[in-house]
N, C-alpha and C positions, 0 to 999 in steps of 0.2 A: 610120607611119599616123597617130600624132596631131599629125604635124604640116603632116596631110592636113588632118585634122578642123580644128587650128587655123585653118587659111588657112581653109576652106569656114565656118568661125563668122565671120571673117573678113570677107570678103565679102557673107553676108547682111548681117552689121550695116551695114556700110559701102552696101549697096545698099540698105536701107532710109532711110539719111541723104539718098543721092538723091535717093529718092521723095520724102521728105519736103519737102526744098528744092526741088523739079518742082513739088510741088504749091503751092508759096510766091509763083509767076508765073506770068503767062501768054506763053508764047513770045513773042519781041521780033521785031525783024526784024533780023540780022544789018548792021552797018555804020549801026546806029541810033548816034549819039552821045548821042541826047538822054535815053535809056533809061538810061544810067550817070549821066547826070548828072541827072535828074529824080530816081532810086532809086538812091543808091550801094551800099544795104544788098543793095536787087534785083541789083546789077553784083558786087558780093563771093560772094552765094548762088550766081550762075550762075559764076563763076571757082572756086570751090569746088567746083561741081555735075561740073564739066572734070574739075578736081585728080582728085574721089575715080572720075569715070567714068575715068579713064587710070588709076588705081591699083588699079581694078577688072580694069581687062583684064591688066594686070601679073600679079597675082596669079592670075586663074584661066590665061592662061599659063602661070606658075610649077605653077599645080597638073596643069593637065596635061602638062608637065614631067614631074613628080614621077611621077603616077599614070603614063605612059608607062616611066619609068626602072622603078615597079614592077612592071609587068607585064613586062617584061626581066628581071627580079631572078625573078619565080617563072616563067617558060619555062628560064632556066638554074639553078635550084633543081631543076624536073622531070628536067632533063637530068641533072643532076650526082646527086642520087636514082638513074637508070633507069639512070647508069655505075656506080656504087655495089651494084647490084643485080646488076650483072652480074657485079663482082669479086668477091663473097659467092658467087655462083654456082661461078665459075672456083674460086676458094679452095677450096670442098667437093669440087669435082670434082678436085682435084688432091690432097687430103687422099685420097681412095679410092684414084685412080690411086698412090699412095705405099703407100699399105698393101697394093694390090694386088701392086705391085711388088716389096716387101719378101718378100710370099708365093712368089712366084714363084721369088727369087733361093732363100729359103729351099730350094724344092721341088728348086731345077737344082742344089744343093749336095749336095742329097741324092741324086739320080738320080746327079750326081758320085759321091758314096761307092758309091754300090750297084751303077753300072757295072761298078767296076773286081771286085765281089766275083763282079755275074754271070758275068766275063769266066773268074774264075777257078772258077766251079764246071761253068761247060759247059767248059773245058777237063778240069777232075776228072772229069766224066760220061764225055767224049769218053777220058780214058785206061779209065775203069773199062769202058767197054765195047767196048774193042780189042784 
């Protein structure tokens, strides 16, 4: 992010040195020779004015670049959160399922021990009442 804000300080500066030198001439007409050679200082300003307009468009390029890569980085940020959330989920839900389970085996060990005693007192009932 601050090397978002870097580039975007960047850029205004560098695009106020434009202005500044736009405002230093009055357009020439392209294929003039005699404009460079009447004001070399005027022909330096305008190769200048190119340099930092080309270094302008680089940069904010690069920054939407950058700001595009970021907007990728938090849509799978969201994603990776909303998988996150889900495995918290599963995780609790499987933490019950285990304790429930536990109860359960508990319960069928017990119905184990207690079958085998009902087995033997309805056979007791069944002799004491024949």
């Amino acid at each position: 992010t601050s090397s978002l804000e870097d580039l975007l300080t960047m850029i205004e500066q560098e695009h106020l040195a434009v202005r500044a030198a736009a405002l230093l001439w009055p357009p020439a007409q392209e294929g003039s020779g005699d404009a460079s050679r009447a004001d070399p200082t005027l022909h330096e300003l305008r190769e200048e004015a190119r340099e930092l307009a080309a270094q302008i468009r680089g940069i904010e390029e690069q920054a939407k670049q950058e700001a595009d890569i970021g907007a990728e980085i938090t849509v799978e940020t969201k994603a990776c959160r909303d998988e996150l959330s889900d495995i918290d989920d599963s995780l609790s839900e499987a933490v019950a399922l285990r304790r429930e389970s536990e109860l359960m085996r508990r319960q069928q060990a017990e119905w184990e021990r207690s079958q085998f005693r009902m087995l033997r007192l309805a056979e007791d009932l069944q002799r004491q009442h024949v």
